[in-house]
MOPAC internal coordinates of N, CA, C and O (Angstrom, degrees):
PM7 1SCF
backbone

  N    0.0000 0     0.00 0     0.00 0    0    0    0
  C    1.4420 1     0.00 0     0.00 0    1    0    0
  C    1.5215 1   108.60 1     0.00 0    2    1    0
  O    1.2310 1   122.94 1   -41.18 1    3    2    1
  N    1.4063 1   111.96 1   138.82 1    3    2    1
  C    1.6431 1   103.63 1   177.82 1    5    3    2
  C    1.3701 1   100.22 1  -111.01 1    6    5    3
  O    1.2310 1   140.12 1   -19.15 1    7    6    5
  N    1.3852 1    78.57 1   160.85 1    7    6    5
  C    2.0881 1    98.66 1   179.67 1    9    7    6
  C    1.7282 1    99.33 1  -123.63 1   10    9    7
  O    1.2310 1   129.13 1   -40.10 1   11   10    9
  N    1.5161 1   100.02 1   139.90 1   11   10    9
  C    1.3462 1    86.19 1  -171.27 1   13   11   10
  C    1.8995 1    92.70 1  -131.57 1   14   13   11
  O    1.2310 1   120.60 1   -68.35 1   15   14   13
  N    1.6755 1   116.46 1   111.65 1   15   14   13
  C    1.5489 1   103.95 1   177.37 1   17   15   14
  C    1.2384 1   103.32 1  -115.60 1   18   17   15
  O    1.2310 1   115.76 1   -29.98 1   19   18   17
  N    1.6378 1   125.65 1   150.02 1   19   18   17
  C    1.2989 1   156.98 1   116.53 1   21   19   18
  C    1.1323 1   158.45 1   -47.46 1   22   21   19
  O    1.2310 1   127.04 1   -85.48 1   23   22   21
  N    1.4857 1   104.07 1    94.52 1   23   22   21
  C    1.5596 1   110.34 1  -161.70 1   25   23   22
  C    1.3547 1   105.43 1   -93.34 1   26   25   23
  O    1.2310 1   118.69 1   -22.67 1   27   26   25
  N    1.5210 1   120.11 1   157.33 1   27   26   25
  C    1.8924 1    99.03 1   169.53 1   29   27   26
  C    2.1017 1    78.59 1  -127.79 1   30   29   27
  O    1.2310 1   128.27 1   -32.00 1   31   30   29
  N    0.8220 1   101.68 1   148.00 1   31   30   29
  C    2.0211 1   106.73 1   165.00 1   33   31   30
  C    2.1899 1    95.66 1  -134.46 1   34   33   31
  O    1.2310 1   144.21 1   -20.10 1   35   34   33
  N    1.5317 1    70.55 1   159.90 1   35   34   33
  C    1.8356 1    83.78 1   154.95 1   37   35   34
  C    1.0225 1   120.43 1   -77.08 1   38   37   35
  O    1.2310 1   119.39 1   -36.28 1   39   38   37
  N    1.0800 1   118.77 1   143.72 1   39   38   37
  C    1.5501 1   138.63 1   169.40 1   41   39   38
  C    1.3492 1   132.03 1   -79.35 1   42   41   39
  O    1.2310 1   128.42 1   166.37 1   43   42   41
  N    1.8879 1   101.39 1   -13.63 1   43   42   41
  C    1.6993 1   107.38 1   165.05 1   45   43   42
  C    1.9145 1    95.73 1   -95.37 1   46   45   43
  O    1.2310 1   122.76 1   106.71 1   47   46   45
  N    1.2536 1   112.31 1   -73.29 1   47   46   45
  C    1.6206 1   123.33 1  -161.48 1   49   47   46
  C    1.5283 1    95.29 1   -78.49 1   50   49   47
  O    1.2310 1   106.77 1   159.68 1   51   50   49
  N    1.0428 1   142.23 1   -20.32 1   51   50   49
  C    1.7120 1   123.85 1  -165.07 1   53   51   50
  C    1.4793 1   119.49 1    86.04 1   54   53   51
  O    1.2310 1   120.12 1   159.56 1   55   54   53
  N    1.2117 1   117.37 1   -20.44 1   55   54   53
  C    1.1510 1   102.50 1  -169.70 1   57   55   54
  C    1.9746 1   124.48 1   -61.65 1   58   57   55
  O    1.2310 1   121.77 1   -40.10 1   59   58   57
  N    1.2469 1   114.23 1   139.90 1   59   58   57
  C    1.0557 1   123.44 1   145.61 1   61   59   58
  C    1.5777 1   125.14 1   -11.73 1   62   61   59
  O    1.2310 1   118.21 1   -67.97 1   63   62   61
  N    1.7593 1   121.01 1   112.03 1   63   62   61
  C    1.6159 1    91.43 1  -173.48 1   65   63   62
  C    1.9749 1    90.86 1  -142.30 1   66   65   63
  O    1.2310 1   126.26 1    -7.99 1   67   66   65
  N    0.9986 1   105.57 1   172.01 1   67   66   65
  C    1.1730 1   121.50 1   174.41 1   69   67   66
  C    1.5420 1   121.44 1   -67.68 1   70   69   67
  O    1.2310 1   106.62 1   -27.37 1   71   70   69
  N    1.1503 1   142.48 1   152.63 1   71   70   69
  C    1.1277 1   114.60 1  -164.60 1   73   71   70
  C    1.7455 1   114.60 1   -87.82 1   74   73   71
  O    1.2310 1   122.97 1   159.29 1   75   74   73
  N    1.2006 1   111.92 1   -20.71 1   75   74   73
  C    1.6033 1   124.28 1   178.99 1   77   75   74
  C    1.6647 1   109.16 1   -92.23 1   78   77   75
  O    1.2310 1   128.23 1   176.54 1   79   78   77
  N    1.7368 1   101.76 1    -3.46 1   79   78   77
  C    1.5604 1    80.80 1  -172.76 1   81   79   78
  C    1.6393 1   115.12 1   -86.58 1   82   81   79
  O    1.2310 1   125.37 1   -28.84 1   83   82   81
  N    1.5248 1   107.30 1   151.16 1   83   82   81
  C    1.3843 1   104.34 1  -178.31 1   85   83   82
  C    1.5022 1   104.45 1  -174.03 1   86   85   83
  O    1.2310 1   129.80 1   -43.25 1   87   86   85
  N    1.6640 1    98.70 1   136.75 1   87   86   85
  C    1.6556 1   134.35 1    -2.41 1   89   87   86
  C    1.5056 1   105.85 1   -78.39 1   90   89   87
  O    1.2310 1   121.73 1    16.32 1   91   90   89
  N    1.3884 1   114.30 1  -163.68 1   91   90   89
  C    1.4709 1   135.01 1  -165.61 1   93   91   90
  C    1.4568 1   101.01 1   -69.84 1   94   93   91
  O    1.2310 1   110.62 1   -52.47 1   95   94   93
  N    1.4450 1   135.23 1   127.53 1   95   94   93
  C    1.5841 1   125.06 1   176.84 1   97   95   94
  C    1.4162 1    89.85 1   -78.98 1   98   97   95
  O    1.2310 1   106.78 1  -162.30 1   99   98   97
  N    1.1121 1   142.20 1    17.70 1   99   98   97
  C    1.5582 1   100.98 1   178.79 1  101   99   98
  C    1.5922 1    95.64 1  -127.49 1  102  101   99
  O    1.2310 1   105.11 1   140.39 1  103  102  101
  N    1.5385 1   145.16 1   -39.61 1  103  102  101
  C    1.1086 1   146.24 1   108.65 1  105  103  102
  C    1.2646 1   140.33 1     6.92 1  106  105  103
  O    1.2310 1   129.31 1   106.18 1  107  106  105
  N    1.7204 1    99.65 1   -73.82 1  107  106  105
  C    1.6753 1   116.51 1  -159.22 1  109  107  106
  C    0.9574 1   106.54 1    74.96 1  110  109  107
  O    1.2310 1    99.71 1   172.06 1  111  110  109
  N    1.6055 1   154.25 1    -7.94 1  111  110  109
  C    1.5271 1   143.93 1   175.59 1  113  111  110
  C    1.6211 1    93.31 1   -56.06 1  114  113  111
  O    1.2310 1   128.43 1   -20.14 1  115  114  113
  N    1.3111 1   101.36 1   159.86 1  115  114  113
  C    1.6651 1   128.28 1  -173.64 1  117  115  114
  C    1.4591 1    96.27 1  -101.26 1  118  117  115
  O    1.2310 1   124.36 1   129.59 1  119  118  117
  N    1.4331 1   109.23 1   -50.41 1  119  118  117
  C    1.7693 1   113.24 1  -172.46 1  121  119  118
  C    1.4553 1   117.71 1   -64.25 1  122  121  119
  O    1.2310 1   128.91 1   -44.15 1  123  122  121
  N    1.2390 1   100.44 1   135.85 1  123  122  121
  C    1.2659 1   117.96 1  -177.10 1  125  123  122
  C    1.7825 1   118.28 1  -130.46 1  126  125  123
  O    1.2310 1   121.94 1   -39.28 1  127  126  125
  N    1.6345 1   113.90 1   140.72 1  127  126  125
  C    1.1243 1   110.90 1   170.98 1  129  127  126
  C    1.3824 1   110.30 1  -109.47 1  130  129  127
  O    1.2310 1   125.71 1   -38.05 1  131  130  129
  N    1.7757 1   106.63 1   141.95 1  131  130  129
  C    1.8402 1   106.26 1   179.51 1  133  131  130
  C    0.9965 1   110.21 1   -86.90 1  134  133  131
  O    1.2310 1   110.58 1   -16.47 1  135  134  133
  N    1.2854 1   135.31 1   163.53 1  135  134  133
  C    2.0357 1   123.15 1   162.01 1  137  135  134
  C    1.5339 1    82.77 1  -157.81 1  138  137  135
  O    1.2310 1   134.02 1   -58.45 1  139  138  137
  N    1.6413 1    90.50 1   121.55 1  139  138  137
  C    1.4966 1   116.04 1  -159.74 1  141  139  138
  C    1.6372 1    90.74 1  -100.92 1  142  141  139
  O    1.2310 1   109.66 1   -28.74 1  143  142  141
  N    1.6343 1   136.99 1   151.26 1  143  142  141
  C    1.7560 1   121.99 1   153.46 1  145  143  142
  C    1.2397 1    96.23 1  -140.53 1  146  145  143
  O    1.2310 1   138.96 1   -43.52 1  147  146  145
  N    1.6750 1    80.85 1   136.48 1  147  146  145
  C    1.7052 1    86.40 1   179.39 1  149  147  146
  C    1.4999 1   103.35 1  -117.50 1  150  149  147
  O    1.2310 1   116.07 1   -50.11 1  151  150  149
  N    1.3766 1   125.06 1   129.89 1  151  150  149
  C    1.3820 1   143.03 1  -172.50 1  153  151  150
  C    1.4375 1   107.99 1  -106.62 1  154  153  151
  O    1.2310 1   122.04 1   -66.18 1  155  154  153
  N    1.6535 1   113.69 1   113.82 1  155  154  153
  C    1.4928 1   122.90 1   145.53 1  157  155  154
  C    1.2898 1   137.80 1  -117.57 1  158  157  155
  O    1.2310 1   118.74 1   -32.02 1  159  158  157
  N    1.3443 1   120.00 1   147.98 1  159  158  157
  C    1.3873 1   101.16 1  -167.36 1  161  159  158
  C    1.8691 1   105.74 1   -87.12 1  162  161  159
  O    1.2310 1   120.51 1   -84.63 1  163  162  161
  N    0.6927 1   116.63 1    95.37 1  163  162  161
  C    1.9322 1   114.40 1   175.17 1  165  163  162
  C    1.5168 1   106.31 1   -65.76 1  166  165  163
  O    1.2310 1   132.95 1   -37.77 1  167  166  165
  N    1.0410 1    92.58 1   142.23 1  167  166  165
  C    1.9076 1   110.75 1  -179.20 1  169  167  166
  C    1.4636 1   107.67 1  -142.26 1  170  169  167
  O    1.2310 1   125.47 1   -57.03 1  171  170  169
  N    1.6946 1   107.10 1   122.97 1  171  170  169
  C    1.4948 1   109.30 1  -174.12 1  173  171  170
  C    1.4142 1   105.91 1   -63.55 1  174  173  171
  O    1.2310 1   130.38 1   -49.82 1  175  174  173
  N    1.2749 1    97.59 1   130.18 1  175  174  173
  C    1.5367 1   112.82 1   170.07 1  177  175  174
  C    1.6043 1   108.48 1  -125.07 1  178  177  175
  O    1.2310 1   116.47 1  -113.15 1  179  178  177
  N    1.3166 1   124.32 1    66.85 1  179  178  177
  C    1.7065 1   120.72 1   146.72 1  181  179  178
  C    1.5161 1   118.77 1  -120.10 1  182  181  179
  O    1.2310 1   128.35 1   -29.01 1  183  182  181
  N    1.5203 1   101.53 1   150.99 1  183  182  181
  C    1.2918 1   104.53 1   179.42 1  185  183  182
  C    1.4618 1   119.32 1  -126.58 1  186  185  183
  O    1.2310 1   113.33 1    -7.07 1  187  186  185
  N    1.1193 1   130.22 1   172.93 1  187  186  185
  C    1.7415 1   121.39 1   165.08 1  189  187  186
  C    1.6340 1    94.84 1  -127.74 1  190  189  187
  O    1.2310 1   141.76 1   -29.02 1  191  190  189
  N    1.9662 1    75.36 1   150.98 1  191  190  189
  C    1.6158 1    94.55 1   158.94 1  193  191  190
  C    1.3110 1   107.80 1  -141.82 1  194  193  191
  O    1.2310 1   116.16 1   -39.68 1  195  194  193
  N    1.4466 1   124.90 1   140.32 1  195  194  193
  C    1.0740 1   112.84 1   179.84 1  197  195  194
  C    1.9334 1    95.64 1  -137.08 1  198  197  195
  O    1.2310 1   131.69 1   -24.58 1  199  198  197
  N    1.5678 1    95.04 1   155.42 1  199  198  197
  C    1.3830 1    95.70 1   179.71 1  201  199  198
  C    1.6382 1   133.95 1  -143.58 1  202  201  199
  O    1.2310 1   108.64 1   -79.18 1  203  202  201
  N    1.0697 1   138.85 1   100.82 1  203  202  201
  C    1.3544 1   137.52 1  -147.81 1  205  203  202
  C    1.5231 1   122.12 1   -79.90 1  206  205  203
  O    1.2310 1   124.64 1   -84.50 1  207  206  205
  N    0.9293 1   108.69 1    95.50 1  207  206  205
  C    1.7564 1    91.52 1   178.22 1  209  207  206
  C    1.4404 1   128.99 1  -112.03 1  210  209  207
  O    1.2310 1   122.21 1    -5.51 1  211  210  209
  N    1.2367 1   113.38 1   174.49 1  211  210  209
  C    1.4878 1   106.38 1   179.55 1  213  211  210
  C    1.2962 1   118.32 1  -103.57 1  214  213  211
  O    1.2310 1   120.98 1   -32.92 1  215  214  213
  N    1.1158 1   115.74 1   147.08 1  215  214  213
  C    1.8781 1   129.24 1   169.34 1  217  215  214
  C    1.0816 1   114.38 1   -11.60 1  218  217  215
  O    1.2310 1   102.58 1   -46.65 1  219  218  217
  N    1.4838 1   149.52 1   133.35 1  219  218  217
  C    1.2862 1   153.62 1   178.81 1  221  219  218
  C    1.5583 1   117.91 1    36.25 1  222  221  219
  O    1.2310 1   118.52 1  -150.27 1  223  222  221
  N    1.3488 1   120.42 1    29.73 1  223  222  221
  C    1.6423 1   135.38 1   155.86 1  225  223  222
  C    0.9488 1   120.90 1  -110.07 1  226  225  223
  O    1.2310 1   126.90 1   -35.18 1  227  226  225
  N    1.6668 1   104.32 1   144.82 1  227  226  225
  C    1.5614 1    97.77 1  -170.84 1  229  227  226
  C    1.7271 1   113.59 1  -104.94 1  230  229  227
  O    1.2310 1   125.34 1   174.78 1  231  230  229
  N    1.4497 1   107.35 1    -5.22 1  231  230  229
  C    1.8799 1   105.42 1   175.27 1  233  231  230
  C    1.5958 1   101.43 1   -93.25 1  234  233  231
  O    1.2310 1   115.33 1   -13.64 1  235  234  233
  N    1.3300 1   126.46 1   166.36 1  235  234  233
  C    1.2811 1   121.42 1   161.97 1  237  235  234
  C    1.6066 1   113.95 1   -72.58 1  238  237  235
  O    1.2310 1   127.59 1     2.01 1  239  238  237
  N    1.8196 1   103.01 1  -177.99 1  239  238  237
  C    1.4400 1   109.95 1   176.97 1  241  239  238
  C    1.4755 1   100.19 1  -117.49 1  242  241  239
  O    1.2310 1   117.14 1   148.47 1  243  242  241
  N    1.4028 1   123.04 1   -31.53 1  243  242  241
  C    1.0477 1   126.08 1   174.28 1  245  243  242
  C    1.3879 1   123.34 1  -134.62 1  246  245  243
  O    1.2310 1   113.69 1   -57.58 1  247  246  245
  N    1.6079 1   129.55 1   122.42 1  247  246  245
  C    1.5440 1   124.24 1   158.49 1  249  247  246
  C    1.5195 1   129.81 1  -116.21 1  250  249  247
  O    1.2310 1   123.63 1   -25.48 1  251  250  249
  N    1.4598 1   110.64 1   154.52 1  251  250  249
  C    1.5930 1   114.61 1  -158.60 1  253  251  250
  C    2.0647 1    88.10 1  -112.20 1  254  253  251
  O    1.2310 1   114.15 1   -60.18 1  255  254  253
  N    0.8770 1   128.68 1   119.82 1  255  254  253
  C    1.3964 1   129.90 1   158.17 1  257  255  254
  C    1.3221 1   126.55 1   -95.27 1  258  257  255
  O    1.2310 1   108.09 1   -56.51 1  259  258  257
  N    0.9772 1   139.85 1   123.49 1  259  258  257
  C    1.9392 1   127.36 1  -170.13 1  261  259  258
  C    1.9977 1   100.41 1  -155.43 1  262  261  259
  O    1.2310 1   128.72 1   -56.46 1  263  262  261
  N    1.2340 1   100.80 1   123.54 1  263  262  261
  C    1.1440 1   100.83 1   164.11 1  265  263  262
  C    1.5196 1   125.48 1   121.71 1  266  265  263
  O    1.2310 1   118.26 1   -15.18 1  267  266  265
  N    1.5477 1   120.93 1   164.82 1  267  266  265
  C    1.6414 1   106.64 1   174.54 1  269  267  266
  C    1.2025 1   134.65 1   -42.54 1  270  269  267
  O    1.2310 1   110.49 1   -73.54 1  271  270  269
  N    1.4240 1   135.48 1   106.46 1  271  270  269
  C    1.1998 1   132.27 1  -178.60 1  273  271  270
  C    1.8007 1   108.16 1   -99.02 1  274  273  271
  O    1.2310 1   115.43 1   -28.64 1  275  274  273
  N    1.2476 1   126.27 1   151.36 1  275  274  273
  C    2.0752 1   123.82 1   159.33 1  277  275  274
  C    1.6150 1    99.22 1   -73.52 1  278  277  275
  O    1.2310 1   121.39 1   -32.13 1  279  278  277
  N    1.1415 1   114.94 1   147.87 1  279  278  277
  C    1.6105 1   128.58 1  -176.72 1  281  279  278
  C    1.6110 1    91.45 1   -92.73 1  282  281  279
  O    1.2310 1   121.06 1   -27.06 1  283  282  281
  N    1.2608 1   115.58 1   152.94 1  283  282  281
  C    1.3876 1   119.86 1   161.82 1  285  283  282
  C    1.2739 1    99.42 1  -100.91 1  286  285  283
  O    1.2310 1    92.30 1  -156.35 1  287  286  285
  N    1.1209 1   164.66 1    23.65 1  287  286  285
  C    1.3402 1   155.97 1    80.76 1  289  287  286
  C    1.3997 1   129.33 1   -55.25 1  290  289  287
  O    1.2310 1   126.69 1   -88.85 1  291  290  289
  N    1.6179 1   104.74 1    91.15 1  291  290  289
  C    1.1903 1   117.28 1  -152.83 1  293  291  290
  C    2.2417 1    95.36 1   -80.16 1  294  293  291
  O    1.2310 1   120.51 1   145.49 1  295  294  293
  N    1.0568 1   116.64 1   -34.51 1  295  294  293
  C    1.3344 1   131.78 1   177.58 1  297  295  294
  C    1.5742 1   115.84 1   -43.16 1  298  297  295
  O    1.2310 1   136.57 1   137.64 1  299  298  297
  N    1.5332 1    85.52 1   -42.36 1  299  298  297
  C    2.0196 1   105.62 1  -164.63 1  301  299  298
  C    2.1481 1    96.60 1   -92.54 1  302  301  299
  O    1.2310 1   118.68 1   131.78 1  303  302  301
  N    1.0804 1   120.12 1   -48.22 1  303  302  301
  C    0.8436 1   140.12 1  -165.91 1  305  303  302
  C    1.7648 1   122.07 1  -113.24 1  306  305  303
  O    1.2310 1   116.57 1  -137.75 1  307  306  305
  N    1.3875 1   124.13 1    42.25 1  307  306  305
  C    1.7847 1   107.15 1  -169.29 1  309  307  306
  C    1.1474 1   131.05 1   -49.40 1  310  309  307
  O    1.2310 1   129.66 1   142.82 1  311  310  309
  N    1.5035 1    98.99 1   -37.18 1  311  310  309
  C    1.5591 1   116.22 1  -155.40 1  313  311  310
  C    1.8926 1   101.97 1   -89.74 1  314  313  311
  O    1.2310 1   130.22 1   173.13 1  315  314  313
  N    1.4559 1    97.89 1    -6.87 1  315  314  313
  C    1.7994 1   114.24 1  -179.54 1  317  315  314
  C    1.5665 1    98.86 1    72.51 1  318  317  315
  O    1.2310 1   129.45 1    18.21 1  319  318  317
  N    1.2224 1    99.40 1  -161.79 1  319  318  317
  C    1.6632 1   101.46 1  -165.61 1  321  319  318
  C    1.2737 1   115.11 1  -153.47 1  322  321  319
  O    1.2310 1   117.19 1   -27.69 1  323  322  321
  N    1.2738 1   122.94 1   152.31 1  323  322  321
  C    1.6669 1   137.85 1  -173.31 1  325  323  322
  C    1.6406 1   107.14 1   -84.86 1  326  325  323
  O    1.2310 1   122.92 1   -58.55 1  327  326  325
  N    1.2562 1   112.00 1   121.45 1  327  326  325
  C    1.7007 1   117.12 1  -171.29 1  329  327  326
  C    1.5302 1    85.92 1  -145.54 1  330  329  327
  O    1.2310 1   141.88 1   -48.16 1  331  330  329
  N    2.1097 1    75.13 1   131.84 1  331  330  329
  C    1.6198 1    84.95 1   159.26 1  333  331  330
  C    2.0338 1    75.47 1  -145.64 1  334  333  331
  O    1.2310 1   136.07 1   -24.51 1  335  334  333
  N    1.6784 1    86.49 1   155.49 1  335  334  333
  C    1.5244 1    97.85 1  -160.34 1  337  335  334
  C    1.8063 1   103.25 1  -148.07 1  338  337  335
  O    1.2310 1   105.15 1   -51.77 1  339  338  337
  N    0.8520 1   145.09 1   128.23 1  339  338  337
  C    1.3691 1   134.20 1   175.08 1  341  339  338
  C    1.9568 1   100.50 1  -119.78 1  342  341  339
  O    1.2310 1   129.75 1   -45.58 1  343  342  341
  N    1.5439 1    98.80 1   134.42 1  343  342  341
  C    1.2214 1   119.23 1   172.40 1  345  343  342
  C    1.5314 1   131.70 1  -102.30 1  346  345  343
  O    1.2310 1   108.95 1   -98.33 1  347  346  345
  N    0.9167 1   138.29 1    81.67 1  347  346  345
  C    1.5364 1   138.74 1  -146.65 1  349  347  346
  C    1.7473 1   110.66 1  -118.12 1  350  349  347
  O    1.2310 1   121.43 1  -104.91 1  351  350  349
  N    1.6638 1   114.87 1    75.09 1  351  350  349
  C    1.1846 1   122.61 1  -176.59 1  353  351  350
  C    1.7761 1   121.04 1   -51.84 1  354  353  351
  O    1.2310 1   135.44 1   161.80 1  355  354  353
  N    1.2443 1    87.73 1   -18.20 1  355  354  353
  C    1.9577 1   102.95 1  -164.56 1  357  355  354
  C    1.4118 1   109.39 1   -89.78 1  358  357  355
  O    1.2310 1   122.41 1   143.15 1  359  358  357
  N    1.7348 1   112.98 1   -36.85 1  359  358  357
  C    1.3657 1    99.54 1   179.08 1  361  359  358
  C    1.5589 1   102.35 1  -109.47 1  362  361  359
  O    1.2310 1   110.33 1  -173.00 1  363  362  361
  N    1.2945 1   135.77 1     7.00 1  363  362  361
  C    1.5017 1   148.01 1   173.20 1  365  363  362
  C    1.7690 1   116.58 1    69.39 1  366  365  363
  O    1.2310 1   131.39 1  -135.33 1  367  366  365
  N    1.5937 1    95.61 1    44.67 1  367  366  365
  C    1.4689 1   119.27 1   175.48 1  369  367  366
  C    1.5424 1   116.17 1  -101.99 1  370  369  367
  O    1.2310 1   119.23 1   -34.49 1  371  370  369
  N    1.0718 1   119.07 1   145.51 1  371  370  369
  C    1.5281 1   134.89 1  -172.91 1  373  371  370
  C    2.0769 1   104.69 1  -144.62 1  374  373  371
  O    1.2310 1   129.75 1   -50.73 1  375  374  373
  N    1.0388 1    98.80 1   129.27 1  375  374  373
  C    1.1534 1   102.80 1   179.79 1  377  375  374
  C    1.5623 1   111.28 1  -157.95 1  378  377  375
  O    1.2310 1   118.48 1   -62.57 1  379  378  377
  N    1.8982 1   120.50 1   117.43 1  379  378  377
  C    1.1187 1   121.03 1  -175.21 1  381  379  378
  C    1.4584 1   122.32 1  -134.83 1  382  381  379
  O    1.2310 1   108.79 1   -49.30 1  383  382  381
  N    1.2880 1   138.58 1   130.70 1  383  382  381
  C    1.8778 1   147.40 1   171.98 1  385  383  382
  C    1.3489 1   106.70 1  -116.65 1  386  385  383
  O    1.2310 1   127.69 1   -70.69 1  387  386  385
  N    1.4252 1   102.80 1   109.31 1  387  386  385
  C    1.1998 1   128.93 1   156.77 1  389  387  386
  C    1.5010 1   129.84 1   -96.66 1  390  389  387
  O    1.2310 1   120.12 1   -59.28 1  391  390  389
  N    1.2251 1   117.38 1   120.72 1  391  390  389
  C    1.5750 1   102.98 1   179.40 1  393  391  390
  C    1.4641 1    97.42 1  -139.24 1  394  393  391
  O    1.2310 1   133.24 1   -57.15 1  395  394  393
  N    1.6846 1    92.01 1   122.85 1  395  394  393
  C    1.5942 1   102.74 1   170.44 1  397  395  394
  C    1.8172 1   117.58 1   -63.70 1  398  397  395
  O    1.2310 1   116.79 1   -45.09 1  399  398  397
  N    0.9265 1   123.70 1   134.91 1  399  398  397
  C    1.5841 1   138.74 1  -161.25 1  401  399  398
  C    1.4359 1   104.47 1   -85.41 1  402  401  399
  O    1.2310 1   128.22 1   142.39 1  403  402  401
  N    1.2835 1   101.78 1   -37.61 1  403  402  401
  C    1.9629 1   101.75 1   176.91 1  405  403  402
  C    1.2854 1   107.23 1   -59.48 1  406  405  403
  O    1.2310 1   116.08 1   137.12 1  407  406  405
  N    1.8338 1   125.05 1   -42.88 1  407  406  405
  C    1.3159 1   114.30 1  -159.10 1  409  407  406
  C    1.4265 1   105.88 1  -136.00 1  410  409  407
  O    1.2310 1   126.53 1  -175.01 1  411  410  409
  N    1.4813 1   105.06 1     4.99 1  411  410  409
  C    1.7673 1   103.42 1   162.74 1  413  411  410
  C    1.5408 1   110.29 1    81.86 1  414  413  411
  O    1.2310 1   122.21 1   166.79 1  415  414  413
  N    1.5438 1   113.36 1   -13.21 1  415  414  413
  C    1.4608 1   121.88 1   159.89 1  417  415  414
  C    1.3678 1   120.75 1   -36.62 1  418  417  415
  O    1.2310 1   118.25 1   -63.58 1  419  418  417
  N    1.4509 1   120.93 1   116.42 1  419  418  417
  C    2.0045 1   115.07 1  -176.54 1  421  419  418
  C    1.7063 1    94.12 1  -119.70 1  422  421  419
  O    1.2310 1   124.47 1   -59.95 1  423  422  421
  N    1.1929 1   109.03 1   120.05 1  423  422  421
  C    1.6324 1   127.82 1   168.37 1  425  423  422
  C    1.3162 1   104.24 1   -83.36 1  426  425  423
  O    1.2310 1   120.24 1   -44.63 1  427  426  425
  N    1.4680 1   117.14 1   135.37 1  427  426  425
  C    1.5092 1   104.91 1   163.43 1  429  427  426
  C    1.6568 1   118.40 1  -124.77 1  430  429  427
  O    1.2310 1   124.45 1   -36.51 1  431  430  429
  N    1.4535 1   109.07 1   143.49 1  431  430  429
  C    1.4760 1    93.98 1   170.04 1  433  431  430
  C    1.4726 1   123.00 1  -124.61 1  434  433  431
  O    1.2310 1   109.91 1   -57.99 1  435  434  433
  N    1.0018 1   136.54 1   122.01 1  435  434  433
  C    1.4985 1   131.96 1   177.70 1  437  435  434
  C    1.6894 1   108.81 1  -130.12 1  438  437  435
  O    1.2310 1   124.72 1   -55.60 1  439  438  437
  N    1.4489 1   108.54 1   124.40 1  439  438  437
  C    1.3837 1   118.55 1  -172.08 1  441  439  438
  C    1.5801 1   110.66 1  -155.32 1  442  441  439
  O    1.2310 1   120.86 1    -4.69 1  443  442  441
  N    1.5826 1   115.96 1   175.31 1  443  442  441
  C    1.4065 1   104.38 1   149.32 1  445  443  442
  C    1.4823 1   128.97 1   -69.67 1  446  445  443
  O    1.2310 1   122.04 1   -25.66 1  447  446  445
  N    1.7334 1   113.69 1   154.34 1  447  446  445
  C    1.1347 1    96.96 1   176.41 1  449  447  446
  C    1.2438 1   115.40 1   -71.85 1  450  449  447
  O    1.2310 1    97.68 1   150.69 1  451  450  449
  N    1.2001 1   157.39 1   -29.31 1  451  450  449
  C    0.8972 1   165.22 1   -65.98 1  453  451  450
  C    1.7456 1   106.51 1  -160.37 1  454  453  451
  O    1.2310 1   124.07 1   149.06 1  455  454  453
  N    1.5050 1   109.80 1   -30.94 1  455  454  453
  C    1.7485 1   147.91 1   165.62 1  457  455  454
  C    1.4003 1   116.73 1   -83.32 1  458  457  455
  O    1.2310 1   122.03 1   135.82 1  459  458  457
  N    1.1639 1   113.72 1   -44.18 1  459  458  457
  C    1.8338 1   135.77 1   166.14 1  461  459  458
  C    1.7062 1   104.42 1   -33.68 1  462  461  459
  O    1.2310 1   114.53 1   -70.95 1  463  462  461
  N    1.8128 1   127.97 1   109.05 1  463  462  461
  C    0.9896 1    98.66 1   147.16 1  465  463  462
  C    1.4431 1    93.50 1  -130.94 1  466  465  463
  O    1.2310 1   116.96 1   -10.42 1  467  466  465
  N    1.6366 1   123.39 1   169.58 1  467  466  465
  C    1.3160 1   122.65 1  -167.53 1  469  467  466
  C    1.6297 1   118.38 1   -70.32 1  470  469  467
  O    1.2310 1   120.10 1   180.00 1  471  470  469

């Protein structure tokens, strides 16, 4: 969310001024400088995926997931959620941590892959 404030000052003494007032009571200069700030809150959003495959196949054998993901349930989840997940086709392991970001809640899953359905 941004915040956006407005200062107006004099341009001879500095002072602080109102935005309609004019000129400066302590001065009388007319000139004025603005200094506008605009405030957002930034939130790291990168993630990795990485994925291993073998020689002349076209699905992987193994994937590593880590990082901010958007929820497609924007209702349950706004702020989306932090996943790190490992996929391991070769030895038939599944393993996933989810933690919703609004409330710091971490789900965990560890199973076969093979038992895993979404």
């Amino acid at each position: 969310m941004k915040k956006i404030t407005k200062k107006v000052y004099c341009q001879k003494c500095g002072k602080e001024l109102k935005a309609d007032e004019k000129p400066c009571p302590i001065c009388g200069l007319f000139n004025r400088n603005v200094k506008l700030t605009i405030e957002e809150e930034l939130k790291p959003r990168s993630s990795l995926k990485v994925r291993q495959k073998r020689r002349g196949w076209r699905k992987f054998i193994r994937e590593i997931i880590q990082g901010w993901f958007p929820s497609g349930d924007k209702r349950k989840y706004p702020k989306g959620i932090e996943k790190k997940r490992i996929t391991d086709k070769e030895k038939d392991y599944y393993k996933e941590e989810v933690k919703d970001l609004k409330t710091g809640k971490i789900t965990k899953t560890e199973e076969l892959l093979s038992k895993h359905r979404h």
